[in-house]
TORDREN-997659 format. One line per field, with one value per residue: residue number from 1; z, y, x of N, C-alpha, C in turn; residue in three letters. Coordinates in nm, 2 decimals, always signed. Layout:
N
resi = [NUM | ...] $
n.w = [Z | ...] $
n.v = [Y | ...] $
n.u = [X | ...] $
ca.w = [Z | ...] $
ca.v = [Y | ...] $
ca.u = [X | ...] $
c.w = [Z | ...] $
c.v = [Y | ...] $
c.u = [X | ...] $
resn = [ala | ...] $
END
This chain:
132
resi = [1 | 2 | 3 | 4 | 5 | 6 | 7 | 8 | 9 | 10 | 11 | 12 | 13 | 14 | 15 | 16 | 17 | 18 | 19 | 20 | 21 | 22 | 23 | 24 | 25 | 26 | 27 | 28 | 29 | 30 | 31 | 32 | 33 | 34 | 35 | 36 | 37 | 38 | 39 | 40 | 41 | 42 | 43 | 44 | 45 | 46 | 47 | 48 | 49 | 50 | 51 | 52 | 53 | 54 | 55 | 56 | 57 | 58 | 59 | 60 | 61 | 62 | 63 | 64 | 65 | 66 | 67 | 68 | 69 | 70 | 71 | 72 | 73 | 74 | 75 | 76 | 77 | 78 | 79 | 80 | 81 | 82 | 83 | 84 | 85 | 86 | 87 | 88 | 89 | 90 | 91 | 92 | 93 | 94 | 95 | 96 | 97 | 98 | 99 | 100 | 101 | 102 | 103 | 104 | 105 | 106 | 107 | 108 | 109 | 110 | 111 | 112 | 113 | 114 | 115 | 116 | 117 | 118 | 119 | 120 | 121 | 122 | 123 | 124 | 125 | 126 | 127 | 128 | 129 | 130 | 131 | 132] $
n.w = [+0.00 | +0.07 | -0.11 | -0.32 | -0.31 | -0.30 | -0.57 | -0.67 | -0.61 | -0.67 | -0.95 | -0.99 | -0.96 | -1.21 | -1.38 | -1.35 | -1.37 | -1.64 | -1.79 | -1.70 | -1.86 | -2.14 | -2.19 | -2.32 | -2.15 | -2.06 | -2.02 | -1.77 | -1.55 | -1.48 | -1.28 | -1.11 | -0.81 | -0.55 | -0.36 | -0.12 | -0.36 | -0.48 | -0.81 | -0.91 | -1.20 | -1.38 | -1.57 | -1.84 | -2.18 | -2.52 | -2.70 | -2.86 | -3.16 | -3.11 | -2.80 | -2.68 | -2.65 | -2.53 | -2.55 | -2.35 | -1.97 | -1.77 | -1.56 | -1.44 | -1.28 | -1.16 | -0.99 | -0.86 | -0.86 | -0.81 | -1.02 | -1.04 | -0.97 | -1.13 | -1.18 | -1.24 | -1.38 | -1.29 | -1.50 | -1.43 | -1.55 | -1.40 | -1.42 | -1.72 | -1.82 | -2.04 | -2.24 | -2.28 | -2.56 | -2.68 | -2.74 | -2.65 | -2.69 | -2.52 | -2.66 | -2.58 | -2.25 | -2.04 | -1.77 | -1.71 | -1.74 | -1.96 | -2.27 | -2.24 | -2.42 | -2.53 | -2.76 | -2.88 | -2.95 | -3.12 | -3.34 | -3.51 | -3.44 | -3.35 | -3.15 | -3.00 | -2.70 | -2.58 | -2.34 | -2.20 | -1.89 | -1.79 | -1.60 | -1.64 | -1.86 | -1.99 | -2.17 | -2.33 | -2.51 | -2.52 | -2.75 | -3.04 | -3.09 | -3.38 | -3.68 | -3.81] $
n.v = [-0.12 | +0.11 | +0.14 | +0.18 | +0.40 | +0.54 | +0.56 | +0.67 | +0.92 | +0.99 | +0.94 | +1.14 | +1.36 | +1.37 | +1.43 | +1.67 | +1.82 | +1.77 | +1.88 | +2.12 | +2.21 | +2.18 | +2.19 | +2.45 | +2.76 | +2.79 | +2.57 | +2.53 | +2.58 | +2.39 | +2.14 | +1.94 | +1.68 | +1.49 | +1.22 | +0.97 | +0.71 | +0.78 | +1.02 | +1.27 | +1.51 | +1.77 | +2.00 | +2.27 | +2.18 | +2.17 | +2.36 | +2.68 | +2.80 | +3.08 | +3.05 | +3.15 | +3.08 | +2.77 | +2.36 | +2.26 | +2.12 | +1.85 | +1.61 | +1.38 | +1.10 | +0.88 | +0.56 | +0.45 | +0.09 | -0.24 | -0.53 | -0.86 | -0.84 | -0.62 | -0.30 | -0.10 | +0.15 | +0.33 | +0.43 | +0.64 | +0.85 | +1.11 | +1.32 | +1.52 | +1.80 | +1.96 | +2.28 | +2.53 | +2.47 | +2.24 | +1.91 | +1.52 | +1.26 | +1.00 | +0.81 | +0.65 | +0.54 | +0.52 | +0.25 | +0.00 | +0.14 | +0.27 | +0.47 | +0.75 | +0.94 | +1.16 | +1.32 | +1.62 | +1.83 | +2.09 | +2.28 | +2.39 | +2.38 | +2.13 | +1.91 | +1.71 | +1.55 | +1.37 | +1.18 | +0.98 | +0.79 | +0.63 | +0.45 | +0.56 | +0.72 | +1.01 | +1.16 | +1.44 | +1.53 | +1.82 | +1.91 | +2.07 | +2.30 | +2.36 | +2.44 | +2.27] $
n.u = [+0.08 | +0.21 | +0.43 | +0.26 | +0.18 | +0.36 | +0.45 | +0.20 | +0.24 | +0.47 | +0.50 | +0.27 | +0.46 | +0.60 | +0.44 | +0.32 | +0.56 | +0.65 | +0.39 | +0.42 | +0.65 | +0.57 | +0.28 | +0.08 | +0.00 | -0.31 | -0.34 | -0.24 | -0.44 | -0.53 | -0.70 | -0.52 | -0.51 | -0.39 | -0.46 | -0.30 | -0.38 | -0.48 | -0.54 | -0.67 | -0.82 | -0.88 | -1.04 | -1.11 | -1.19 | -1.13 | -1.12 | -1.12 | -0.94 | -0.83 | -0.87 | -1.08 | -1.32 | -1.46 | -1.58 | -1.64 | -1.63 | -1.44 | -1.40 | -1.18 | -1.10 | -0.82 | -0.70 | -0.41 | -0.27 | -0.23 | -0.20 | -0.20 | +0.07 | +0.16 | +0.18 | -0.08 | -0.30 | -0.61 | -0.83 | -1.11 | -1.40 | -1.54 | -1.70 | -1.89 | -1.88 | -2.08 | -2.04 | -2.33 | -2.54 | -2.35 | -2.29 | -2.23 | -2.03 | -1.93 | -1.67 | -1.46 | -1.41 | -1.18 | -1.07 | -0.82 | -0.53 | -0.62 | -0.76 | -0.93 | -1.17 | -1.33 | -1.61 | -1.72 | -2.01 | -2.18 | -2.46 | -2.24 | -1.99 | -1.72 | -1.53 | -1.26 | -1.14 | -0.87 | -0.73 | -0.44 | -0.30 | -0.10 | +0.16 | +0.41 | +0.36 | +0.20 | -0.10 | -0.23 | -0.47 | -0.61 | -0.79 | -0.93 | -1.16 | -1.34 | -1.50 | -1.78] $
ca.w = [+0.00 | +0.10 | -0.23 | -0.40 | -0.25 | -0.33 | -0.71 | -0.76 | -0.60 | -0.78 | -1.12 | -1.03 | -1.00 | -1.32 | -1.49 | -1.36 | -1.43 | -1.83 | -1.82 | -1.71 | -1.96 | -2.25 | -2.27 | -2.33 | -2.03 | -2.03 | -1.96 | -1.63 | -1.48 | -1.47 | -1.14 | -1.01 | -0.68 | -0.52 | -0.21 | -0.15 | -0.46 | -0.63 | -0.85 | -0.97 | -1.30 | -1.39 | -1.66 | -1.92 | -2.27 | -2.65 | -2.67 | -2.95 | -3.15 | -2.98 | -2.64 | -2.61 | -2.62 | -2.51 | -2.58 | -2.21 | -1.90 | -1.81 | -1.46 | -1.42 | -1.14 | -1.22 | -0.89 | -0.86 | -0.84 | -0.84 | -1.06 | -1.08 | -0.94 | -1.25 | -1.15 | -1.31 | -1.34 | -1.30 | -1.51 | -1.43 | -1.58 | -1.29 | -1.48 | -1.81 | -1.84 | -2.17 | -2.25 | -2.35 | -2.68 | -2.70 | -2.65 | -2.61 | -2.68 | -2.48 | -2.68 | -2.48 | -2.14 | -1.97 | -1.72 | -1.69 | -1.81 | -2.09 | -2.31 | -2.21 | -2.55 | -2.61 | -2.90 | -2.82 | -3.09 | -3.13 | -3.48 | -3.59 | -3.40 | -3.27 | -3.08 | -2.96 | -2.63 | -2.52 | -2.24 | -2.16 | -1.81 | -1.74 | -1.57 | -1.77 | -2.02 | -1.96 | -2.33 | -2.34 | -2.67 | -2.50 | -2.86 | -3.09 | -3.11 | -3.53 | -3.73 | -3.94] $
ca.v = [+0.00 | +0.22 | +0.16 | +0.23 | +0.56 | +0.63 | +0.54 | +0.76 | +1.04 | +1.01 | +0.96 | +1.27 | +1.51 | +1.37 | +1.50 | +1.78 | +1.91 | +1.79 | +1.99 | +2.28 | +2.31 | +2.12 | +2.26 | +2.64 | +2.86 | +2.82 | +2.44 | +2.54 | +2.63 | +2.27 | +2.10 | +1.84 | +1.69 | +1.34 | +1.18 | +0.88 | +0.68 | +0.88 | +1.20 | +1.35 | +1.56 | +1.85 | +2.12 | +2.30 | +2.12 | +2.18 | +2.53 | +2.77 | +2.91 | +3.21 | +3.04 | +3.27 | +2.97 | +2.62 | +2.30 | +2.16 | +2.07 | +1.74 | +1.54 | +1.28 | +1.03 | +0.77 | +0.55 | +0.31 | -0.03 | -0.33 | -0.63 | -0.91 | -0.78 | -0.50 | -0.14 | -0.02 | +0.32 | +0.27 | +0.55 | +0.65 | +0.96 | +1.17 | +1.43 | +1.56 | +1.91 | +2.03 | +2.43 | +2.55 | +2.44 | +2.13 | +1.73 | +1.47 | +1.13 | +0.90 | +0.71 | +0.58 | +0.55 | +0.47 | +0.16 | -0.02 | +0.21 | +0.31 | +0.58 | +0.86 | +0.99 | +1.21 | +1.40 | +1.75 | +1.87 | +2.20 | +2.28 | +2.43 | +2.34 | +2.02 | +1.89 | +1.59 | +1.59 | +1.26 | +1.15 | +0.87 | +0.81 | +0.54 | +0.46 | +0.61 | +0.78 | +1.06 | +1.19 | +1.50 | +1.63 | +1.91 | +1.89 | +2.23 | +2.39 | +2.37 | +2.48 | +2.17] $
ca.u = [+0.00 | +0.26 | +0.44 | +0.15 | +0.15 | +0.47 | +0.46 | +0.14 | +0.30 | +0.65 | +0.43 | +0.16 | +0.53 | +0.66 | +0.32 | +0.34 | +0.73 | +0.62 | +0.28 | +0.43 | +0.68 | +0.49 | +0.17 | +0.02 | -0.07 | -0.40 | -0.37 | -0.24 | -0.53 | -0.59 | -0.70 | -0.46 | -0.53 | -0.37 | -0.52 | -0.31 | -0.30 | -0.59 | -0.50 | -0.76 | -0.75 | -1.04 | -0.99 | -1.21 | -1.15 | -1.17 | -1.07 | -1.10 | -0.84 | -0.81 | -0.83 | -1.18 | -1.45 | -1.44 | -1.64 | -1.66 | -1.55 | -1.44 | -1.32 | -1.12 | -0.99 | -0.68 | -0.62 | -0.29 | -0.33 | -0.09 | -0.30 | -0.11 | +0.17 | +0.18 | +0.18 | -0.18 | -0.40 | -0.81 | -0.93 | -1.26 | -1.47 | -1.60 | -1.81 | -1.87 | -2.03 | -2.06 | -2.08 | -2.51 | -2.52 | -2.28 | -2.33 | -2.06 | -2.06 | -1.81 | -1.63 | -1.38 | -1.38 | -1.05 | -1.03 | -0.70 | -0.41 | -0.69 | -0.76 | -1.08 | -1.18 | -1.50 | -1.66 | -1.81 | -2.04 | -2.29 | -2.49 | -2.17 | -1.84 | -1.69 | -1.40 | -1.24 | -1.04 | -0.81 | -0.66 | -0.43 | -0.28 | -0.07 | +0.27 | +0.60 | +0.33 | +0.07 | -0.06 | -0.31 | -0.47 | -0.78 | -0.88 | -0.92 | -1.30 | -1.35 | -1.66 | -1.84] $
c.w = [+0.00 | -0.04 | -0.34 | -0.43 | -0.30 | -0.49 | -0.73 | -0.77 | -0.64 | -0.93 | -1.10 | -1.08 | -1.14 | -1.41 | -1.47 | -1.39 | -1.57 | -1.80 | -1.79 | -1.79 | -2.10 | -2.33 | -2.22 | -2.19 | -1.95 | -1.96 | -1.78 | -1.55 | -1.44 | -1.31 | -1.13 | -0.85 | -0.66 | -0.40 | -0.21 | -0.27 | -0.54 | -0.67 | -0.95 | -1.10 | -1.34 | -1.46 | -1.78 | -2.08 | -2.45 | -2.68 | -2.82 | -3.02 | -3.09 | -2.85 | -2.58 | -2.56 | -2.56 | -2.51 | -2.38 | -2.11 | -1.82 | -1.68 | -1.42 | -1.28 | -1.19 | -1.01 | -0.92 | -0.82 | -0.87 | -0.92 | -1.13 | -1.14 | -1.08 | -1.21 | -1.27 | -1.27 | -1.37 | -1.37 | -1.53 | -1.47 | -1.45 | -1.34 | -1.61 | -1.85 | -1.99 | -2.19 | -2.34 | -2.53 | -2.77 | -2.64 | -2.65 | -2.63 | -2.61 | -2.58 | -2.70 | -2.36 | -2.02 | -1.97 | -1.72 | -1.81 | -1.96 | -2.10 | -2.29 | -2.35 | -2.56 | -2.64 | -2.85 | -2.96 | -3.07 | -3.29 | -3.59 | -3.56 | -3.36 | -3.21 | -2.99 | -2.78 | -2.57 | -2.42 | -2.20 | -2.04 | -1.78 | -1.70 | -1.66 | -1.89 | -2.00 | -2.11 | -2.31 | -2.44 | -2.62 | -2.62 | -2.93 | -3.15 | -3.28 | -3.59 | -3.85 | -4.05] $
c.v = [+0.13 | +0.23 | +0.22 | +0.38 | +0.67 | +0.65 | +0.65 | +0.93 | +1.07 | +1.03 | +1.11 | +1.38 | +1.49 | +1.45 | +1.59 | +1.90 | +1.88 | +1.89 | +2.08 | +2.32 | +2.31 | +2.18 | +2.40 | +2.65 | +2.84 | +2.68 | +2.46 | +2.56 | +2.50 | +2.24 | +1.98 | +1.78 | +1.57 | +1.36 | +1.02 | +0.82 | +0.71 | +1.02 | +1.17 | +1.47 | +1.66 | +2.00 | +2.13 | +2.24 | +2.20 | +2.34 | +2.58 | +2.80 | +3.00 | +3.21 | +3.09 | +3.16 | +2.81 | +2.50 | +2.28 | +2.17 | +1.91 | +1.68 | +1.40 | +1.21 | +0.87 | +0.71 | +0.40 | +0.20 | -0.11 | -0.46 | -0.72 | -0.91 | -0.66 | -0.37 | -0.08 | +0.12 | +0.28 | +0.44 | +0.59 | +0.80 | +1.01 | +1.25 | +1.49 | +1.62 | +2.00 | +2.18 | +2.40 | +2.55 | +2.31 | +2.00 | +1.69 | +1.39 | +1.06 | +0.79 | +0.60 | +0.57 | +0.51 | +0.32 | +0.13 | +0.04 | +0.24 | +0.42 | +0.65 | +0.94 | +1.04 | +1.39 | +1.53 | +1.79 | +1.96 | +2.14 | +2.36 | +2.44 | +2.20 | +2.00 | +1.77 | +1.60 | +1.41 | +1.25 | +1.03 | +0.88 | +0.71 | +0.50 | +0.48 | +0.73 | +0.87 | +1.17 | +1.28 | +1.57 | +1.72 | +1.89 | +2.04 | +2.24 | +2.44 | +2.35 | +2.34 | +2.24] $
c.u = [+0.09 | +0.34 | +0.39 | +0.12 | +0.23 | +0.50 | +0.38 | +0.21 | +0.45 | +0.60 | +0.36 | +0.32 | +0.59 | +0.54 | +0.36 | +0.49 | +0.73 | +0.50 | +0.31 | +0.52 | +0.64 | +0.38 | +0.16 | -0.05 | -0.19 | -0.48 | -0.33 | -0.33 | -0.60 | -0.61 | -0.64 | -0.45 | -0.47 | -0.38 | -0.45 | -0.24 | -0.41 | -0.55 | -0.62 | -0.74 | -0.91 | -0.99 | -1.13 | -1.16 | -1.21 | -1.21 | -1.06 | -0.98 | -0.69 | -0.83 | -0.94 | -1.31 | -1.38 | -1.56 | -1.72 | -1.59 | -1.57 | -1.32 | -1.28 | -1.08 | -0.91 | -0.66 | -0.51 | -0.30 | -0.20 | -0.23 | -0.17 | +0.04 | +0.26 | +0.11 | +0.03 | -0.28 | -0.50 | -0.84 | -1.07 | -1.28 | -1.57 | -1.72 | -1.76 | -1.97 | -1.99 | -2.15 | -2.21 | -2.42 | -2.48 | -2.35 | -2.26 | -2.15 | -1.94 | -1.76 | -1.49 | -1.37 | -1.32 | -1.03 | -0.89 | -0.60 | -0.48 | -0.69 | -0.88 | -1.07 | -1.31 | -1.49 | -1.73 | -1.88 | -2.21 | -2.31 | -2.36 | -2.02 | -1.84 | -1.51 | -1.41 | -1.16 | -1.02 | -0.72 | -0.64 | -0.29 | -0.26 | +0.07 | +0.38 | +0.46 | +0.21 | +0.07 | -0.22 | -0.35 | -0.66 | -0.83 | -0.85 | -1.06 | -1.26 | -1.46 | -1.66 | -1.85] $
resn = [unk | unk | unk | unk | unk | unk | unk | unk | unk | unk | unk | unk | unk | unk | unk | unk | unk | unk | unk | unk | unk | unk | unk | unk | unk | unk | unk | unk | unk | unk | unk | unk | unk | unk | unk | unk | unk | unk | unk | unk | unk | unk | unk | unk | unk | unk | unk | unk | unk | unk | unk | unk | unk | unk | unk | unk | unk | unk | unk | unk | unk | unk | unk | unk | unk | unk | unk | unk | unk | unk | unk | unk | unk | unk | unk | unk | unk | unk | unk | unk | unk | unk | unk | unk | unk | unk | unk | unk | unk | unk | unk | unk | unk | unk | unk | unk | unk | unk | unk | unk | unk | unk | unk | unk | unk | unk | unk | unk | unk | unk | unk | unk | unk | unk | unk | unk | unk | unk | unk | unk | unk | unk | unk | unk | unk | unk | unk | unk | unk | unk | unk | unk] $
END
């Protein structure tokens, strides 16, 4: 257990020393939390452009797990609030060391946003807000 504890939290700081110098500014605003061997992950997605609109927002929780004796991440989807206008379809939704993948789509933009979260490899694409 206590290993456990110590992996998520040696993995959460490696995310975070790549996401801060990796991605744009505005991803910072992101919410990272770890309790343990749960980190939590919660940010607005599928972003305009110009950074001015965005499709969604969209919360995550990743907890560390040993499964047959292999170092694994549970990713579960916490909530998925899409801005007036938009819908989403899930079509991915994590589990072991899996990929979270969903579609955002008004009558005249859409956007994708992915996230995969798993030991040595954490892979974020918010998506880009693009008119049909």
């Amino acid at each position: 257990m206590l290993r456990s504890r110590f992996l998520a939290a040696a993995f959460l700081a490696c995310v975070l020393a790549v996401t801060a110098v990796v991605l744009p500014s505005r991803v910072s605003a992101g919410d990272w939390t770890v309790d343990g061997n749960v980190v939590t992950f919660a940010d607005q997605v599928g972003f305009s452009p110009d950074g001015t609109a965005f499709s969604g927002t969209v919360a995550l929780r990743m907890e560390t797990m040993v499964v047959s004796g292999q170092t694994k991440i549970l990713t579960t989807i916490i909530s998925i609030i899409p801005e007036p206008g938009f819908t989403y379809v899930v079509k991915k939704s994590g589990g072991y060391n899996g990929t979270v993948e969903i579609v955002f789509t008004s009558a005249t933009q859409a956007s994708k946003f992915s996230f995969l979260y798993k030991p040595g490899l954490t892979k974020i694409d918010y998506g880009v807000l693009r008119s049909r």
